[in-house]
gemmi code that builds the backbone of each chain (N, CA, C; Angstrom):
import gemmi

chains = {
    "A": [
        ("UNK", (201.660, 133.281, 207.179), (201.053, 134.535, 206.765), (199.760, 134.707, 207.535)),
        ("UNK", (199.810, 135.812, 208.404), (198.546, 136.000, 209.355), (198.556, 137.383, 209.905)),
        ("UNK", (197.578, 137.522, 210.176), (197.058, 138.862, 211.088), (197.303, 138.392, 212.213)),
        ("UNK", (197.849, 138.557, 212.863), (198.541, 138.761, 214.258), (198.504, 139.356, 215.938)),
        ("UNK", (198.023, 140.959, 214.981), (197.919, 141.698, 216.224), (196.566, 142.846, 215.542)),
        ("UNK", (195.969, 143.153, 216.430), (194.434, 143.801, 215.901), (194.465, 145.436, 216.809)),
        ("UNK", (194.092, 146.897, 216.152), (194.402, 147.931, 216.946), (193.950, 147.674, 218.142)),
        ("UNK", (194.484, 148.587, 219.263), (193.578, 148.407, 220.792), (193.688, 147.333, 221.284)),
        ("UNK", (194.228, 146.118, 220.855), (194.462, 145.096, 221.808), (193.213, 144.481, 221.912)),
        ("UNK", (191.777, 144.694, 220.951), (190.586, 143.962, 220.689), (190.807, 142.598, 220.535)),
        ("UNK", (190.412, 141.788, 220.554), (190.742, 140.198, 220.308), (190.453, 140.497, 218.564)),
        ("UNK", (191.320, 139.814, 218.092), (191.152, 139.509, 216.583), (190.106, 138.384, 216.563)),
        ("UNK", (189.125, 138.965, 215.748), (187.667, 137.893, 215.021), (188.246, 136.500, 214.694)),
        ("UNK", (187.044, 136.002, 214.897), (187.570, 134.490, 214.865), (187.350, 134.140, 213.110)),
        ("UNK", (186.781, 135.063, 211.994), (187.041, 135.127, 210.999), (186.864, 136.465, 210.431)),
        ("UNK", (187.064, 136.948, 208.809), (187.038, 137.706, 208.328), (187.049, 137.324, 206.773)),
        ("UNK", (186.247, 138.887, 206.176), (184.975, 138.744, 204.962), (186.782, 138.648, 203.891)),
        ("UNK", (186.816, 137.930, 203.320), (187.572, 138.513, 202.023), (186.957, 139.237, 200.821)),
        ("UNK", (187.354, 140.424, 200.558), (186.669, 141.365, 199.370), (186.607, 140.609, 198.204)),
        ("UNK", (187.767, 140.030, 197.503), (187.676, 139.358, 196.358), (187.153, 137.965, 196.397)),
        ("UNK", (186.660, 136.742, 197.330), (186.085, 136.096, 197.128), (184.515, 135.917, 197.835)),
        ("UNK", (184.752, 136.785, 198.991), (183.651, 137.237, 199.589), (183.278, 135.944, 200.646)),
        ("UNK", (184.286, 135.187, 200.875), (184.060, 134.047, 201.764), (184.334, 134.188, 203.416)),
        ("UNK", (184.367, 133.844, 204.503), (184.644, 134.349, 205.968), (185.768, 133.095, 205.759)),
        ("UNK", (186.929, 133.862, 206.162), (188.437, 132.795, 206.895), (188.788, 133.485, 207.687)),
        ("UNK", (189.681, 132.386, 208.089), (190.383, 132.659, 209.110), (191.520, 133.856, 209.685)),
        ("UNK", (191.530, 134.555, 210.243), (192.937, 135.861, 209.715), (193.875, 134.846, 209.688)),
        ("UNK", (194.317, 133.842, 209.781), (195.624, 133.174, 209.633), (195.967, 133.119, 208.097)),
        ("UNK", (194.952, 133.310, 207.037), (194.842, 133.372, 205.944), (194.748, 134.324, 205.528)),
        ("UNK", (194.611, 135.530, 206.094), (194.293, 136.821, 205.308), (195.525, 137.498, 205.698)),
        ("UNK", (194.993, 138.879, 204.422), (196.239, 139.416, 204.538), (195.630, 140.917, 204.208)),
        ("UNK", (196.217, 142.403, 204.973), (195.173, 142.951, 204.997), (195.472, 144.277, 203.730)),
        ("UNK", (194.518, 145.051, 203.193), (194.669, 145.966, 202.246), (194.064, 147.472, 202.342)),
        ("UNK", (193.579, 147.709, 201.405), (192.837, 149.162, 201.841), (191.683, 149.305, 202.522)),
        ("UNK", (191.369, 150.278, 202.973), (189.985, 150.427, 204.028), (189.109, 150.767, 202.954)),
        ("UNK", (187.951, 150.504, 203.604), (186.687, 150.870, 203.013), (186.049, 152.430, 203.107)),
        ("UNK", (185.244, 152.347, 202.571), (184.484, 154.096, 202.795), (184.529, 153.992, 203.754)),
        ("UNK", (183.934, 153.652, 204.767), (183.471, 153.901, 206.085), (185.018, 153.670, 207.144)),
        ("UNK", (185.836, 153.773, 206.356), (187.421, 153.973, 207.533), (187.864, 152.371, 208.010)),
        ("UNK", (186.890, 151.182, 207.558), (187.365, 150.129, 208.038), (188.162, 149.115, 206.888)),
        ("UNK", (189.148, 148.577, 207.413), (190.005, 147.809, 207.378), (189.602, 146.933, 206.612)),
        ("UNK", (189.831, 146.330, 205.130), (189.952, 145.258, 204.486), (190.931, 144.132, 204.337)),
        ("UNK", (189.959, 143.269, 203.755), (191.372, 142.084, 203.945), (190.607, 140.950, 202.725)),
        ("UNK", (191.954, 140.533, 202.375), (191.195, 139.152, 201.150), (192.507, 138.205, 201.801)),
        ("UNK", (192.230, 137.294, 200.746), (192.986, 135.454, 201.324), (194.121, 136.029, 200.559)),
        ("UNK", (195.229, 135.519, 201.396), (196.694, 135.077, 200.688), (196.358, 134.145, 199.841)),
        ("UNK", (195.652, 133.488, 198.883), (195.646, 132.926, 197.938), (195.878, 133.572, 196.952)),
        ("UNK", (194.966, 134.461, 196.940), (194.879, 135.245, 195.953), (196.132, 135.799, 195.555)),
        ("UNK", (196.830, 136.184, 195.851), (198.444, 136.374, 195.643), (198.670, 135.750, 194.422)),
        ("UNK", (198.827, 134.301, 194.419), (199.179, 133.659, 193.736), (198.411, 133.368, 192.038)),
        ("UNK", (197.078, 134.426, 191.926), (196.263, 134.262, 191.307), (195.859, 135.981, 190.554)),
        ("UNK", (197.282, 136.075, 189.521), (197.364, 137.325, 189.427), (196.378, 138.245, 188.589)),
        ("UNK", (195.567, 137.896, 188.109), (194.409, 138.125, 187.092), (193.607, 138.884, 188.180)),
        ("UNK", (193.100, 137.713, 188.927), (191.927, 137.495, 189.802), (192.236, 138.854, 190.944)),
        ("UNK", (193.424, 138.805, 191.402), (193.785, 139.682, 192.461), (193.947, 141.065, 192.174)),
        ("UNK", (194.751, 141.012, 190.708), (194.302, 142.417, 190.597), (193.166, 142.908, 190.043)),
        ("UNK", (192.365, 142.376, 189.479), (191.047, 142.227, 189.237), (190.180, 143.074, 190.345)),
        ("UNK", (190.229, 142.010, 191.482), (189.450, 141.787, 192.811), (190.272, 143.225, 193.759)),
        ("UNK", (190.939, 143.452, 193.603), (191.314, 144.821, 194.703), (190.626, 146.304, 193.690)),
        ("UNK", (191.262, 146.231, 192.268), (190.811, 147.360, 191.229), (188.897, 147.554, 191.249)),
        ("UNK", (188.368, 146.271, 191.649), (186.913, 146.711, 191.777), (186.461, 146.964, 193.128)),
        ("UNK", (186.925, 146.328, 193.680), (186.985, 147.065, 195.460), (187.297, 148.741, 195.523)),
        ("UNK", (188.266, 148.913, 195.580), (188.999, 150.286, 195.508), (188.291, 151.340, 194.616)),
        ("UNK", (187.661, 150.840, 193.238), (186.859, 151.896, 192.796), (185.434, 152.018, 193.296)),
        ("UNK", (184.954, 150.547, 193.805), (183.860, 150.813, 194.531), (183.672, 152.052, 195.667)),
        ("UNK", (184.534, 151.480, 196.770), (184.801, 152.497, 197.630), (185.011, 154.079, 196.907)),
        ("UNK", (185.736, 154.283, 196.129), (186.185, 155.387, 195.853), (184.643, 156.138, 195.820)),
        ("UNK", (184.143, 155.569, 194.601), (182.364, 155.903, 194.410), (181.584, 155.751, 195.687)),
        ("UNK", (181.509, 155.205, 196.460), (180.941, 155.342, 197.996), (181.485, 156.334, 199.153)),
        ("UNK", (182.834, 156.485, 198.590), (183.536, 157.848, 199.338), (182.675, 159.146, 198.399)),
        ("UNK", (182.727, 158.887, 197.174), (182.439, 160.164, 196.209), (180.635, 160.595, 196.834)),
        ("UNK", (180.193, 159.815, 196.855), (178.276, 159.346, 196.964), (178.593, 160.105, 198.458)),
        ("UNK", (179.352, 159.669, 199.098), (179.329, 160.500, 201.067), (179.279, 161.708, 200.967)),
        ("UNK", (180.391, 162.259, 199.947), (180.968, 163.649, 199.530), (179.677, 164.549, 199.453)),
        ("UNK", (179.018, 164.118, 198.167), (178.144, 164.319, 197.892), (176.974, 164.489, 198.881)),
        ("UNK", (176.538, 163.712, 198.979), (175.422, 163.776, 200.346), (175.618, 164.497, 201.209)),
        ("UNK", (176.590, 164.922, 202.140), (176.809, 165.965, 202.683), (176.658, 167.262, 202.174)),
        ("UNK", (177.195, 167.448, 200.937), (176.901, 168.679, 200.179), (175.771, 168.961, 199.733)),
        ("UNK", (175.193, 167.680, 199.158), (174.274, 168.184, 198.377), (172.552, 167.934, 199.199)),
        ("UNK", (172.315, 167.317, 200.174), (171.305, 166.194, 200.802), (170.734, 167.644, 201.661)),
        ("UNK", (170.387, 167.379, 203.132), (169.810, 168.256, 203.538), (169.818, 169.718, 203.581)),
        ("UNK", (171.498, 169.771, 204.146), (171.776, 171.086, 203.749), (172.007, 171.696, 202.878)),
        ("UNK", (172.391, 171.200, 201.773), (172.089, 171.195, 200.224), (171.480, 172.035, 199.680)),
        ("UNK", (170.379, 171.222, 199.831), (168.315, 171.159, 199.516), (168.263, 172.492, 200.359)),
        ("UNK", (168.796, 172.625, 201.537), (168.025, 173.549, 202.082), (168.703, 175.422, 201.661)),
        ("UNK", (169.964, 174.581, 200.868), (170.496, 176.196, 200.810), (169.691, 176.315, 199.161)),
        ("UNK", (169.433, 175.454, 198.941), (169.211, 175.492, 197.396), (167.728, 176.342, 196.809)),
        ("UNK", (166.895, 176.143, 198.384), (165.580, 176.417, 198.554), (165.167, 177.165, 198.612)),
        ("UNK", (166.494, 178.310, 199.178), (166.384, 179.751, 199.921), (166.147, 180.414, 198.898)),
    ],
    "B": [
        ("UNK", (202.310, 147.882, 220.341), (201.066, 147.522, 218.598), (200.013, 148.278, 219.010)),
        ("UNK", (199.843, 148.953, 220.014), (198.622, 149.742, 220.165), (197.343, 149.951, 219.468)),
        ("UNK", (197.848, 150.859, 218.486), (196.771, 151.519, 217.476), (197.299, 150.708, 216.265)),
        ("UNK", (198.027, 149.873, 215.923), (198.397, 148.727, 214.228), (197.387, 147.763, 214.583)),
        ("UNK", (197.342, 147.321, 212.690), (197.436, 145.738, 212.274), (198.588, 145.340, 212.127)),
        ("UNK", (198.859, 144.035, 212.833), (199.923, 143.403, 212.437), (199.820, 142.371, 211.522)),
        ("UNK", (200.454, 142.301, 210.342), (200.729, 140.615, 209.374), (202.155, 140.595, 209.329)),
        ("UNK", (201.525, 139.036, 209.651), (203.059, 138.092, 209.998), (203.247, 137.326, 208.308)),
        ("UNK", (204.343, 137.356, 207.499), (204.114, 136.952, 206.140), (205.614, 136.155, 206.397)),
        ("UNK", (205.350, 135.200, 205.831), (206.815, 133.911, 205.271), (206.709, 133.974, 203.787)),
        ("UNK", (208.029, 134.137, 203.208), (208.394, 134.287, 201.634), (208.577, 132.362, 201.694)),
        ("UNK", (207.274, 132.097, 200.713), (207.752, 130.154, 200.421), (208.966, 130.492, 198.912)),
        ("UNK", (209.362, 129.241, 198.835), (210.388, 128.966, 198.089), (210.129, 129.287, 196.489)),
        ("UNK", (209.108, 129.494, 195.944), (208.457, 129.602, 194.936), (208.644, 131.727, 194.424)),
        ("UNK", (208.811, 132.437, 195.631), (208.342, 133.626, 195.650), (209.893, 134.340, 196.571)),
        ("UNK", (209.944, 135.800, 196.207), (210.950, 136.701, 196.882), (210.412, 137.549, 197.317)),
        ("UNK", (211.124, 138.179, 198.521), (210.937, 139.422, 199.667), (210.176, 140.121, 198.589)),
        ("UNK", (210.698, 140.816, 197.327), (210.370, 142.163, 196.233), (208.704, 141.684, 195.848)),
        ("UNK", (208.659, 140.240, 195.331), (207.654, 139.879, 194.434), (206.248, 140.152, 195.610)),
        ("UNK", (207.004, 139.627, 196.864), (205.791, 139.564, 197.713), (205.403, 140.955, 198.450)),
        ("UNK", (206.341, 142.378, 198.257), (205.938, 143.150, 199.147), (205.157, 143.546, 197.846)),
        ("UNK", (205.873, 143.908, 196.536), (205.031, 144.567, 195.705), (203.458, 144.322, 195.280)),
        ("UNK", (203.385, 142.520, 195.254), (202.319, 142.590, 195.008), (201.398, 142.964, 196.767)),
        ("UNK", (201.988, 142.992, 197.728), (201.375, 143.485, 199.187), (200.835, 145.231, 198.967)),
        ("UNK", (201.611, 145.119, 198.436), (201.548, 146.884, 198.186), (200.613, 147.782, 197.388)),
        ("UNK", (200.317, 146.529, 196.507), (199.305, 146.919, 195.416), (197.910, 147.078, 195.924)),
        ("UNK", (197.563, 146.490, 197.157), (196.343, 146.136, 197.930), (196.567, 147.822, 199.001)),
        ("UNK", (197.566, 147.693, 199.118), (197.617, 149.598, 199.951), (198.308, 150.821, 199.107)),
        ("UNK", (198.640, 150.938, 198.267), (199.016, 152.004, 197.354), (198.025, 153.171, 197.602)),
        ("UNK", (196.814, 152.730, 198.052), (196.553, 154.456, 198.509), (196.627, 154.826, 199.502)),
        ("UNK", (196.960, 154.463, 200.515), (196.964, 154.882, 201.780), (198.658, 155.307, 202.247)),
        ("UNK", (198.682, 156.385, 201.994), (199.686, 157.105, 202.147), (201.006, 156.627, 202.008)),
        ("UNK", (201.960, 157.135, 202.658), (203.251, 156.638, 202.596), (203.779, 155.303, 202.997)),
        ("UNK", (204.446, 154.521, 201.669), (204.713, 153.221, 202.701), (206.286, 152.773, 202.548)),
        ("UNK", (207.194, 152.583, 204.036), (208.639, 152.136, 204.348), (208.227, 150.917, 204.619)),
        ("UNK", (209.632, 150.545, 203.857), (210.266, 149.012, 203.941), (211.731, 149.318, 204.538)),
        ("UNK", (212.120, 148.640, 205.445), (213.115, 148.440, 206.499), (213.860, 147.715, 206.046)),
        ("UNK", (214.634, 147.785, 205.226), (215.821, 146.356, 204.862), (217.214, 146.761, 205.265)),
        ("UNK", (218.197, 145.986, 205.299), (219.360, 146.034, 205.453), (219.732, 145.937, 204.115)),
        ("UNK", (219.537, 145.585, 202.619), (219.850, 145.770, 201.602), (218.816, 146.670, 200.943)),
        ("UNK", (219.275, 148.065, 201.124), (218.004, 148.826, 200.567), (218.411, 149.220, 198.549)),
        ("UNK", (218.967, 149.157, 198.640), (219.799, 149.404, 197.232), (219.550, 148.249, 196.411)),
        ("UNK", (219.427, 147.087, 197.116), (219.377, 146.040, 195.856), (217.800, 145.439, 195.922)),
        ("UNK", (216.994, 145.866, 197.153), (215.795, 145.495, 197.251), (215.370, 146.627, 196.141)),
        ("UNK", (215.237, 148.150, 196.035), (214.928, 148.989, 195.314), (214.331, 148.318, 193.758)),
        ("UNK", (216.175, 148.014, 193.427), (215.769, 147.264, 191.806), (215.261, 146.360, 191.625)),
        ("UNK", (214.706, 145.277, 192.612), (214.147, 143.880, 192.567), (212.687, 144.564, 192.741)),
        ("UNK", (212.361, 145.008, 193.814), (210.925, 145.749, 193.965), (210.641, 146.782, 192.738)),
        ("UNK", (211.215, 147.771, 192.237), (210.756, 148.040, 191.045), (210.272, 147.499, 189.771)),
        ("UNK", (211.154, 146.546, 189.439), (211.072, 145.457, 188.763), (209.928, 144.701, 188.857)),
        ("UNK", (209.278, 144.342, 189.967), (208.365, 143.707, 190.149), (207.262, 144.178, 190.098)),
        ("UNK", (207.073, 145.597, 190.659), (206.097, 146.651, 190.290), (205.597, 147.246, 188.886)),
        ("UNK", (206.666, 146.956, 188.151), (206.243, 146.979, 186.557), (205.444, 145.858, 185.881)),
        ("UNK", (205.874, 144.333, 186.476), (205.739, 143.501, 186.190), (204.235, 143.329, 186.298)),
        ("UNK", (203.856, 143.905, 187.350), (202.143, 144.131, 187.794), (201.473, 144.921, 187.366)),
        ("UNK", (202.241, 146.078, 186.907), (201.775, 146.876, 186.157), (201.437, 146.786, 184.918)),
        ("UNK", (202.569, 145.889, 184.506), (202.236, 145.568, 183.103), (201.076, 144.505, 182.837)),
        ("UNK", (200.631, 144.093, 183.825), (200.030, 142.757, 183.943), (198.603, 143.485, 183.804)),
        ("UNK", (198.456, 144.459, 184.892), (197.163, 145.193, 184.737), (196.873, 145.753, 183.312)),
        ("UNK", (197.924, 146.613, 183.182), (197.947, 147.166, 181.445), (197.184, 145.936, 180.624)),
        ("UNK", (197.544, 144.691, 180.215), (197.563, 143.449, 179.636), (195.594, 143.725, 180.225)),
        ("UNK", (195.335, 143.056, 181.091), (193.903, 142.796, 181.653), (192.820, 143.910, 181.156)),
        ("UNK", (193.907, 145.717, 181.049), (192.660, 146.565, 180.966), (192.391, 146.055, 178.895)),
        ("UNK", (193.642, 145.880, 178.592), (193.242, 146.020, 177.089), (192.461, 144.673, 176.399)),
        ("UNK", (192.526, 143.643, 177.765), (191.528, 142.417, 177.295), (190.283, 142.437, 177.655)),
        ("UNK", (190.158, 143.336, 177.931), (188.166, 143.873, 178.658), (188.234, 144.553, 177.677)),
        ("UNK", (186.527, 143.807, 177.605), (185.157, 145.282, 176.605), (184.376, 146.207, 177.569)),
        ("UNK", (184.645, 145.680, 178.755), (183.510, 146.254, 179.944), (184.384, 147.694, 179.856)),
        ("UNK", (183.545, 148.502, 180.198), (183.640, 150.273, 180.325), (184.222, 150.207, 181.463)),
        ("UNK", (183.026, 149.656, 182.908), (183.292, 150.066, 184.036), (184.949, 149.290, 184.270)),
        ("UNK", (184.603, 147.969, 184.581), (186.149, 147.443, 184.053), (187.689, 147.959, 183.730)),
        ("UNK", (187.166, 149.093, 182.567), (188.403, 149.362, 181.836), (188.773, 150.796, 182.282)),
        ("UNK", (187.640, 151.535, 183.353), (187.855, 152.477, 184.026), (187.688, 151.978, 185.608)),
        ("UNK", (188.016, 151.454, 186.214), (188.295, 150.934, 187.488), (190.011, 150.430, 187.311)),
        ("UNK", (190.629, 150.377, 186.109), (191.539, 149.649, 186.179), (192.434, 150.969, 185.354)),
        ("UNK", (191.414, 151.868, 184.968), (192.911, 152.979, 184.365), (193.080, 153.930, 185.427)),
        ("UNK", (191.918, 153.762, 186.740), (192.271, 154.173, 187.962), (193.369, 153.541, 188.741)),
        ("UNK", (193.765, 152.249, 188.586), (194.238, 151.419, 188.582), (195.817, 151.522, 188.550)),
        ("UNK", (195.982, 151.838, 187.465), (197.170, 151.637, 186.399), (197.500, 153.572, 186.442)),
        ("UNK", (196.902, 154.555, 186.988), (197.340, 155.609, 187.322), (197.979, 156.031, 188.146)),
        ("UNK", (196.968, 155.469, 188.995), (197.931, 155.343, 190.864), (199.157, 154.471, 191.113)),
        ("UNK", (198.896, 153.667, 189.871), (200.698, 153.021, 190.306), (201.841, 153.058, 189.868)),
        ("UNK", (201.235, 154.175, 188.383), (202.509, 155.128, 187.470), (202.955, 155.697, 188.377)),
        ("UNK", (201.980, 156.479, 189.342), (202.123, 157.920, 190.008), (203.082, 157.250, 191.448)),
        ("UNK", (203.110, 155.986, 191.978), (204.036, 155.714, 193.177), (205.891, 155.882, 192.387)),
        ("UNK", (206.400, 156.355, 193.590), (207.609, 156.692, 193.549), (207.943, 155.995, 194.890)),
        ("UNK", (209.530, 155.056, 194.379), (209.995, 154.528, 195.127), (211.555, 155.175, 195.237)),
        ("UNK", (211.700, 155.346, 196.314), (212.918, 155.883, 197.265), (213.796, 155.316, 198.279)),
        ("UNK", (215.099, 155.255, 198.403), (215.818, 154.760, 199.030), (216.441, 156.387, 200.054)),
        ("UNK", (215.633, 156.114, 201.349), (216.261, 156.763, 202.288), (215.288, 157.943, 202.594)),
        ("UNK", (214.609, 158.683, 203.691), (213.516, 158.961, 203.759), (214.225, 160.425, 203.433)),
        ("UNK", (213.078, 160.906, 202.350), (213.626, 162.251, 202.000), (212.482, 163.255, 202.534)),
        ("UNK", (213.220, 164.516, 203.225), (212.221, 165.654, 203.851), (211.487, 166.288, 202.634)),
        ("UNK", (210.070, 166.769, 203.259), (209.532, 167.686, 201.838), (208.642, 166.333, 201.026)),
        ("UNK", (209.354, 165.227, 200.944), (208.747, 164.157, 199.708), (208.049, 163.225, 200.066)),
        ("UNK", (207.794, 163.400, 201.384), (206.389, 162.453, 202.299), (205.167, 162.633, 202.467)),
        ("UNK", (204.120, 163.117, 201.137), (203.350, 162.260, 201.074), (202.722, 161.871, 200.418)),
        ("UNK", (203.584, 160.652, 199.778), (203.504, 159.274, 198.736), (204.777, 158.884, 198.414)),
        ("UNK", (204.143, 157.559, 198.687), (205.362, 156.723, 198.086), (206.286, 156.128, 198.517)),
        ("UNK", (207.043, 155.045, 198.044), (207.749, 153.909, 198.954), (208.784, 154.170, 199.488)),
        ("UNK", (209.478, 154.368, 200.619), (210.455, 154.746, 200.995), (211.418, 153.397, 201.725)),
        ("UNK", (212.398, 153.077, 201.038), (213.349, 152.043, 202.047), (214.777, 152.395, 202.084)),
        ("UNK", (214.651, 152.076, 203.525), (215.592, 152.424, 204.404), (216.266, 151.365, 205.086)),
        ("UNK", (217.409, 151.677, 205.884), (218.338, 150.526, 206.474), (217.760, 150.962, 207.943)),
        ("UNK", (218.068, 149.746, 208.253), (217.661, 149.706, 209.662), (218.464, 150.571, 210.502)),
        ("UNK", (219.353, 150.814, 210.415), (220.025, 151.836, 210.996), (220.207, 153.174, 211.088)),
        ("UNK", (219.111, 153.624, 209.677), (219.488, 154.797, 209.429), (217.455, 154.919, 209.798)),
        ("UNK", (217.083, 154.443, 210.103), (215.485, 155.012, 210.496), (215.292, 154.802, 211.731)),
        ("UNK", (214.660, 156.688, 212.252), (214.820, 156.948, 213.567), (212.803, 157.943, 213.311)),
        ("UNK", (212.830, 158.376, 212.702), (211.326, 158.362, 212.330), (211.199, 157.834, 211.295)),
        ("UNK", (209.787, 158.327, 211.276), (208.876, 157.710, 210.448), (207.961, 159.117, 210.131)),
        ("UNK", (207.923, 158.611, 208.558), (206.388, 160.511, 207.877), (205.421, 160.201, 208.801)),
        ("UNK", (204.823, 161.253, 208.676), (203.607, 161.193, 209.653), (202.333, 160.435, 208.755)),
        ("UNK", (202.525, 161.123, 207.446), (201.426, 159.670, 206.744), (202.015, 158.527, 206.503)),
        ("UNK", (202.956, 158.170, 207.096), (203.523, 156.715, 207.144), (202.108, 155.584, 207.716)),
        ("UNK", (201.221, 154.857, 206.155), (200.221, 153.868, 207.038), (201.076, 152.543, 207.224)),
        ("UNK", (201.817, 152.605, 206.095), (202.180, 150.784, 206.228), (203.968, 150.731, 206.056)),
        ("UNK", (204.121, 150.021, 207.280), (205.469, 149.948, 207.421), (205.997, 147.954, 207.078)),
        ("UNK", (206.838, 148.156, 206.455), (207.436, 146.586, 205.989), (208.757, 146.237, 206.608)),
        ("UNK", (208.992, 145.468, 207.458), (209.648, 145.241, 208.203), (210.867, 143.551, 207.689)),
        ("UNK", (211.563, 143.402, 207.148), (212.302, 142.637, 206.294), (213.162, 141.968, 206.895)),
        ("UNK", (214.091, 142.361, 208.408), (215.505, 142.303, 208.580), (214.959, 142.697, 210.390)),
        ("UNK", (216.008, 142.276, 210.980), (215.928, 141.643, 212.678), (215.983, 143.051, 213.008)),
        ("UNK", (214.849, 143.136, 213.458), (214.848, 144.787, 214.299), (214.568, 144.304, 215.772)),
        ("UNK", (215.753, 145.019, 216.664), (215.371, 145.040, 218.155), (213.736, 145.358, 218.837)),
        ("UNK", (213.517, 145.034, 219.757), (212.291, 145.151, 219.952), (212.125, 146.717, 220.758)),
        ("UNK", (213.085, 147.260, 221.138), (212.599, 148.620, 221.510), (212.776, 149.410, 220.900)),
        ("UNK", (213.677, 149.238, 219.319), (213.468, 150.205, 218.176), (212.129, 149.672, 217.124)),
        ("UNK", (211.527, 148.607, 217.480), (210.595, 148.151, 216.485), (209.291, 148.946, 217.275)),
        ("UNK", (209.004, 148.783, 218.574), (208.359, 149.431, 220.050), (207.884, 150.753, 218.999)),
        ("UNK", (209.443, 151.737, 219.192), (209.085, 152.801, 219.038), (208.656, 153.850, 217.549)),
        ("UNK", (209.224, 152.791, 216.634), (208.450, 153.069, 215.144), (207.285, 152.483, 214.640)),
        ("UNK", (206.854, 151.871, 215.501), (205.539, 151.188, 215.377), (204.529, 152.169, 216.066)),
        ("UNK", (204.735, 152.923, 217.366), (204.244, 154.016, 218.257), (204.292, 155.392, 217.164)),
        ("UNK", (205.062, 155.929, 216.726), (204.512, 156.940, 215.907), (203.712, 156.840, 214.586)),
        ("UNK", (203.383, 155.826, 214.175), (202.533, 155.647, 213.144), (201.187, 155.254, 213.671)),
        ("UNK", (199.894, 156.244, 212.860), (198.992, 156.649, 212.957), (197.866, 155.293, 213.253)),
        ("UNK", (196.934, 155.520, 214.015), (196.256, 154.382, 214.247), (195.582, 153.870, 213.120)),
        ("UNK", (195.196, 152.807, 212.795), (194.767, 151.966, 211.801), (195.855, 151.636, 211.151)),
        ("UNK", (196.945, 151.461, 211.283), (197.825, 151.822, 210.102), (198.186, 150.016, 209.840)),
        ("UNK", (199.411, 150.004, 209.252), (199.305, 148.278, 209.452), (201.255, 148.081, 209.303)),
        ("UNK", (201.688, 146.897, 210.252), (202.622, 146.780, 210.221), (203.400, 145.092, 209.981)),
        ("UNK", (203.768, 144.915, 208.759), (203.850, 143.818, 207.924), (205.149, 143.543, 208.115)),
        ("UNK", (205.448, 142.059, 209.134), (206.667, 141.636, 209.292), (207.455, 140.248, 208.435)),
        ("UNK", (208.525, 140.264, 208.345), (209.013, 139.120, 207.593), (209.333, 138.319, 208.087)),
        ("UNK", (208.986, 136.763, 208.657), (209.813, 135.717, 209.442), (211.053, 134.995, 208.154)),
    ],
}
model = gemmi.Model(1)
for chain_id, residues in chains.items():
    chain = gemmi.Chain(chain_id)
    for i, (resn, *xyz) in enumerate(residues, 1):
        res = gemmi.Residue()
        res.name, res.seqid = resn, gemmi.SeqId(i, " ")
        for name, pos in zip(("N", "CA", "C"), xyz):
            atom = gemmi.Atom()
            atom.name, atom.element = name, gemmi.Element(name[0])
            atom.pos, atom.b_iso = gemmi.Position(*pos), 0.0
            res.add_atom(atom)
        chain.add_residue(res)
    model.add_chain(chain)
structure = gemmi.Structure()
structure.add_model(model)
structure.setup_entities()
């Protein structure tokens, strides 16, 4: 179980963050899941698989995090400079 | 592989093709449409459904053993999005976009255009694997079975 091949033909990192334990491994160990706010690519340990509490646990607080950091972007765009500035008029 | 992630996954003896895509799946359920490639698409269907409840129910179980708020609303976000997946045998027009679609290797010649994650189960030639791997969208991720 491994990450393999990386977009663009970039060399795959010689490690990567897992969301649910938050430790750096190896991609030979990871396995990859939803992206983050910012459009990038997540990944936690194939352990976790086996650790069904924990895993769904550990993706359900990821995923709503993001969601709220997608929502907070939303926002800021709307509401932040140009916002403020239509709000002012 | 251009614009993919690729994961390379082995089913150990302990675990099945269904147990392991579903719980794979649970980690991408939002990102658009996702095909599984089998040569038994009919009997993977009921094993993968099956298993998808099983997680579901598992989450259900976890939200009603929390007192935490945030917790118990991170997880009925949770447990919404995975009522709301629909799994399908055979890619239907009009019904792409969401939800699991598996197909026989023989009978998939595209792919939805929100197709992110494709599951690959059963010996696909390399210039039909080439070219369904090429129309799916960059970032996307393409999860093979040894």
């Amino acid at each position: 179980m491994a990450i393999v091949s990386w977009p663009h033909s970039t060399r795959i990192p010689s490690s990567l963050l897992c969301i649910i334990c938050n430790q750096d491994r190896s991609p030979e160990e990871m396995s990859a899941g939803l992206c983050d706010a910012s459009g990038n690519q997540a990944f936690a340990c194939n352990t976790h698989f086996w650790f069904g509490n924990q895993f769904i646990m550990g993706w359900a607080i990821f995923a709503a995090r993001q969601r709220t950091l997608l929502l907070q972007k939303g926002s800021e765009l709307l509401f932040n400079e140009g916002g403020n500035g239509w709000m002012l008029r | 592989m251009a614009g993919c992630y690729v994961e390379r996954r082995t089913i150990s003896t302990n675990s099945s093709i269904s147990w392991d895509i579903a719980h794979h799946l649970y980690t991408r359920q939002l990102r658009g449409v996702a095909v599984v490639i089998s040569d038994k698409a009919d009997g993977l269907l009921a094993a993968l459904t099956k298993q998808w409840y099983k997680i579901l129910r598992q989450t259900e179980r976890q939200r009603a053993s929390t007192l935490n708020a945030s917790r118990i609303m991170e997880l009925t976000y949770e447990i919404a999005s995975m009522q709301r997946l629909r799994f399908n045998v055979g890619l239907l027009d009009g019904l792409e976009d969401g939800g699991v679609f598996l197909v026989a290797s023989d009978q998939v010649k595209n792919l939805p255009v929100s197709c992110h994650t494709l599951y690959i189960t059963c010996e696909l030639d390399e210039p039909a694997k080439t070219s369904l791997i090429q129309m799916m969208p960059p970032g996307s991720l393409v999860v093979t079975y040894v």
